[in-house]
N, CA, C and O atoms as a DFTB+ gen file, in Angstrom:
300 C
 N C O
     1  1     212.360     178.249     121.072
     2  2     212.918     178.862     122.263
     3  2     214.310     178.265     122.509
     4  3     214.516     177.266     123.199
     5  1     215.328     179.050     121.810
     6  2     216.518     178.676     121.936
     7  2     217.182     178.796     123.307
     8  3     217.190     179.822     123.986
     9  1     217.931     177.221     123.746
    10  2     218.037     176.958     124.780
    11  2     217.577     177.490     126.213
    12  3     218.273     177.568     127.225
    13  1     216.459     177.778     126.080
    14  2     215.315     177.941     127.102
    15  2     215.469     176.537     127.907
    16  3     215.829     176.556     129.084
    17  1     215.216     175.460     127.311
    18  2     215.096     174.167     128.084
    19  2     216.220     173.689     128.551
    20  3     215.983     172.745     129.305
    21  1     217.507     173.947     128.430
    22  2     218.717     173.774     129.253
    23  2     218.566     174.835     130.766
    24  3     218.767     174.468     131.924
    25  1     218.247     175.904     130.396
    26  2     218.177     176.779     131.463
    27  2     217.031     176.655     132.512
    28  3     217.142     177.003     133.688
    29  1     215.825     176.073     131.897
    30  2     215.617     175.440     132.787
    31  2     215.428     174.486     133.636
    32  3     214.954     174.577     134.769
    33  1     215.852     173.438     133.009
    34  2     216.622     172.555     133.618
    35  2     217.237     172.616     134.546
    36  3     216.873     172.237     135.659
    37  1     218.613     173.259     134.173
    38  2     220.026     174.005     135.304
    39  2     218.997     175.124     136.459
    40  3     219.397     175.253     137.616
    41  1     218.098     175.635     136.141
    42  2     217.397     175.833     137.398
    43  2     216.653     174.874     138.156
    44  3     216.720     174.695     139.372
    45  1     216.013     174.337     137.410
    46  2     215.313     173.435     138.716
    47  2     216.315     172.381     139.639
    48  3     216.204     171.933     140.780
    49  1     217.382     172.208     138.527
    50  2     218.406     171.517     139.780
    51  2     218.962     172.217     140.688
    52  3     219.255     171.923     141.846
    53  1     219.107     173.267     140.040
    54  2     219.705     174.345     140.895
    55  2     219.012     174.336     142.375
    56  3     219.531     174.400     143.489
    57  1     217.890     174.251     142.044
    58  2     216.967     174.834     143.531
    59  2     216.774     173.317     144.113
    60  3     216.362     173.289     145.272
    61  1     216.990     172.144     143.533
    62  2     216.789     171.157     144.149
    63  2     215.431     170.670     144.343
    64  3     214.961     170.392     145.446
    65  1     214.836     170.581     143.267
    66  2     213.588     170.459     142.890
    67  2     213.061     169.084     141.706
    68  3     213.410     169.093     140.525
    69  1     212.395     168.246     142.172
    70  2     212.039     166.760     141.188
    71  2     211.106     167.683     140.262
    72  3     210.614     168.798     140.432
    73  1     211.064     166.625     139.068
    74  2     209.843     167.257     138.118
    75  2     208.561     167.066     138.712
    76  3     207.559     167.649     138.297
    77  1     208.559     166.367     139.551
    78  2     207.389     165.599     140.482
    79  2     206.605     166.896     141.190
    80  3     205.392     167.076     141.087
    81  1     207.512     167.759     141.923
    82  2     207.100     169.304     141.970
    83  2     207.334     169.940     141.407
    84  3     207.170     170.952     142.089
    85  1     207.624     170.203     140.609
    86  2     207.215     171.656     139.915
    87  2     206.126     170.927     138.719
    88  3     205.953     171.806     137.874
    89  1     205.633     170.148     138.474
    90  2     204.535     169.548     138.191
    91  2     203.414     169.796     139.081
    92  3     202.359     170.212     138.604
    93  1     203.571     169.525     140.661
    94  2     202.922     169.899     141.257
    95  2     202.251     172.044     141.430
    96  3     201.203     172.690     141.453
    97  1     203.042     172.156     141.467
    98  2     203.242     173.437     141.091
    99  2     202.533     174.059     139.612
   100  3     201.864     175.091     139.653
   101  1     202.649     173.676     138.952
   102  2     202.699     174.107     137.976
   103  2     201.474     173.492     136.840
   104  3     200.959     174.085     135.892
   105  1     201.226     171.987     137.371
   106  2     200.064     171.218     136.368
   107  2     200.459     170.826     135.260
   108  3     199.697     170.319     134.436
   109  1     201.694     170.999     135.073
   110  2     201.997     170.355     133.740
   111  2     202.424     169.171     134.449
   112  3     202.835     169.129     135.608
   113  1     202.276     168.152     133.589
   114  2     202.627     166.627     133.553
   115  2     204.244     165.720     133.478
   116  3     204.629     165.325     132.377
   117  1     204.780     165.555     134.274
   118  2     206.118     165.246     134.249
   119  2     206.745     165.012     133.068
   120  3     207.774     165.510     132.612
   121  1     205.769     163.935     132.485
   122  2     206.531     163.696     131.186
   123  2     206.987     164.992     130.227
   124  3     208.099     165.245     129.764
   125  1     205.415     165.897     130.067
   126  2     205.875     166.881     129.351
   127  2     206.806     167.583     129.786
   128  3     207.576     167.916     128.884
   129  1     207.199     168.127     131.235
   130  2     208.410     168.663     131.853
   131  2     209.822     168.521     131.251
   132  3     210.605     169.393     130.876
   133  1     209.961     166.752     131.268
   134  2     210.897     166.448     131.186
   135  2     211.259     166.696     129.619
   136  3     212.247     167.339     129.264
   137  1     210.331     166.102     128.737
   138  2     210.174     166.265     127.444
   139  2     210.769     167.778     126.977
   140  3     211.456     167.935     125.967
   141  1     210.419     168.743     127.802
   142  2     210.362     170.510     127.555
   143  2     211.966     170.510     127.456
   144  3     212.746     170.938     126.606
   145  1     212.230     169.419     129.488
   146  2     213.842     169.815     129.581
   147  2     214.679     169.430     128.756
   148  3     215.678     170.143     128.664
   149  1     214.610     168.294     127.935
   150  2     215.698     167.664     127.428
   151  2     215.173     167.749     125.989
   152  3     215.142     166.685     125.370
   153  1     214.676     169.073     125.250
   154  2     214.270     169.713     124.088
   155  2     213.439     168.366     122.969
   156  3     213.298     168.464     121.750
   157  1     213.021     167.248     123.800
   158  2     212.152     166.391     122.740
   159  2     210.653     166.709     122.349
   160  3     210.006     166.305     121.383
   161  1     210.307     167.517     123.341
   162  2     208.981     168.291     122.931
   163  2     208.899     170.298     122.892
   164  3     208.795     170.953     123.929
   165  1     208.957     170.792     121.798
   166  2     209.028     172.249     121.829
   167  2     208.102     172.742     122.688
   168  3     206.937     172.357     122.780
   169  1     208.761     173.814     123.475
   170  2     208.702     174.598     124.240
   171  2     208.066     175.919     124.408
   172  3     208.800     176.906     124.355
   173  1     206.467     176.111     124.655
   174  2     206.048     177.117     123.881
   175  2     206.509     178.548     124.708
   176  3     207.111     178.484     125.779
   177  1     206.240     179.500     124.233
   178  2     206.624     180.882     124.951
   179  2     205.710     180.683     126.438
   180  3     206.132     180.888     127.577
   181  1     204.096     180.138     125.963
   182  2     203.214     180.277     127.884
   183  2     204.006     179.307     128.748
   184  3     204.246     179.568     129.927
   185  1     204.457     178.061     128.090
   186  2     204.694     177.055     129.105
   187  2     206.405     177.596     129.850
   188  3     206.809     177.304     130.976
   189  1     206.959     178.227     129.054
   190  2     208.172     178.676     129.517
   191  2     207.971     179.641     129.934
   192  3     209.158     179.940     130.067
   193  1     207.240     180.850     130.456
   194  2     206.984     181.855     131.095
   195  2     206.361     181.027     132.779
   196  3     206.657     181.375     133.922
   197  1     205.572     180.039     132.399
   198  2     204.714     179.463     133.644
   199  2     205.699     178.598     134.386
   200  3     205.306     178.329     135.522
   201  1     206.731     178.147     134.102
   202  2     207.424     176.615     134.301
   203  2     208.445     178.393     134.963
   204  3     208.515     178.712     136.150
   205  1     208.752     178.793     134.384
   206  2     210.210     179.866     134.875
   207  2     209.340     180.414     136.009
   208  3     209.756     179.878     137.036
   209  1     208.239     181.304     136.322
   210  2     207.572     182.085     137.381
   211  2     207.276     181.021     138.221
   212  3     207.160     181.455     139.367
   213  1     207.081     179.679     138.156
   214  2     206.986     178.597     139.126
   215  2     208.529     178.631     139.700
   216  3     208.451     179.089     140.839
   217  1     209.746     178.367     139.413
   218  2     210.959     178.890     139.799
   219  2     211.401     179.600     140.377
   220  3     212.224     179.473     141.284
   221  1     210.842     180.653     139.872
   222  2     211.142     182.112     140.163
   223  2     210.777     182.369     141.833
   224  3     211.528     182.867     142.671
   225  1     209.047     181.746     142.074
   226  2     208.819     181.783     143.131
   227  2     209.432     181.362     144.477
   228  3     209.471     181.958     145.554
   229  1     210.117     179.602     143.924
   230  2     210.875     179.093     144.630
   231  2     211.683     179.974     145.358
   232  3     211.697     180.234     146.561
   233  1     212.625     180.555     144.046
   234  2     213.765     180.979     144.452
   235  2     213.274     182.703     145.924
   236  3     213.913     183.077     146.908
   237  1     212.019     183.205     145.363
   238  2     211.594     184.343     146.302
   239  2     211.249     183.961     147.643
   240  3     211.346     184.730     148.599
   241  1     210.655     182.214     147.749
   242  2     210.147     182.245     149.035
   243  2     211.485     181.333     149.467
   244  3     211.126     180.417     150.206
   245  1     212.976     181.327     149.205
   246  2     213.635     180.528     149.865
   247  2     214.000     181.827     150.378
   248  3     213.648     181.938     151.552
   249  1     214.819     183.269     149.728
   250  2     215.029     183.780     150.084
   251  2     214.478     184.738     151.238
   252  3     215.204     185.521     151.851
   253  1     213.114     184.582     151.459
   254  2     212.464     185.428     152.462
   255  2     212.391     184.367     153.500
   256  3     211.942     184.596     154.624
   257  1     212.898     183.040     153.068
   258  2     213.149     182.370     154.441
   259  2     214.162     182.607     155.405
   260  3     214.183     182.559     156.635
   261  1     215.214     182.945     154.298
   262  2     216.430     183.223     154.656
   263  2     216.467     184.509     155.483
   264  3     217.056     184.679     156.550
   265  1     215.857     185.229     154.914
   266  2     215.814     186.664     155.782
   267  2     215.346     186.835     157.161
   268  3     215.849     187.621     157.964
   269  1     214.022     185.792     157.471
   270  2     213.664     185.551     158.239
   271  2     214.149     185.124     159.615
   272  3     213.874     185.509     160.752
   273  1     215.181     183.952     158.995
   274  2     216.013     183.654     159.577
   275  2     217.206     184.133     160.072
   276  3     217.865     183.700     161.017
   277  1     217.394     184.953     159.436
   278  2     218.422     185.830     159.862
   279  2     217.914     186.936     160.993
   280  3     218.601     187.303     161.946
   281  1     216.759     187.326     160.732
   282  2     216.090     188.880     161.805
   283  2     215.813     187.962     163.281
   284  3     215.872     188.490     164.391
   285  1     215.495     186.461     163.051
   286  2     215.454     186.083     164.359
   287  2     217.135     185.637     165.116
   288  3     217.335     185.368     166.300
   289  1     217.836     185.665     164.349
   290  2     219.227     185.121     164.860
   291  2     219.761     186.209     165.417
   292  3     220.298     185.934     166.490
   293  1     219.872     188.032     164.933
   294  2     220.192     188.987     165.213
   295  2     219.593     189.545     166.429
   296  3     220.179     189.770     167.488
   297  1     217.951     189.805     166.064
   298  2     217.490     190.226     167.002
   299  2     216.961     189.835     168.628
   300  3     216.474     190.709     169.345
């Protein structure tokens, strides 16, 4: 999985997230996380589909926070 593990990497910092959670999240084991991120352990297609939709979610429930926040500021 060519540079899969940079990208996600650059996401989980992105969102501001320890491996500590999305471990939590997710059940994989920090080490292996980290291992995934910094390409010392290959990266299979499930664990990079599960580790990205753990992300993914992040990124859906920040944004419906945001929205939220916004319909009470307007209305």
């Amino acid at each position: 999985m060519a540079n899969y593990n940079i990208e996600l990497k650059n996401k989980r910092k992105e969102l501001g997230l320890t491996l500590s959670e999305v471990s939590e999240m997710t059940g994989i084991a920090i080490p292996n996380i980290s291992m995934y991120e910094n390409g010392i352990k290959n990266l299979t297609e499930s664990r990079y589909l599960l580790l990205d939709a753990a992300l993914d979610k992040i990124i859906l429930l920040k944004i419906s926070k945001l929205k939220n926040l916004s319909k009470k500021k307007y209305v």
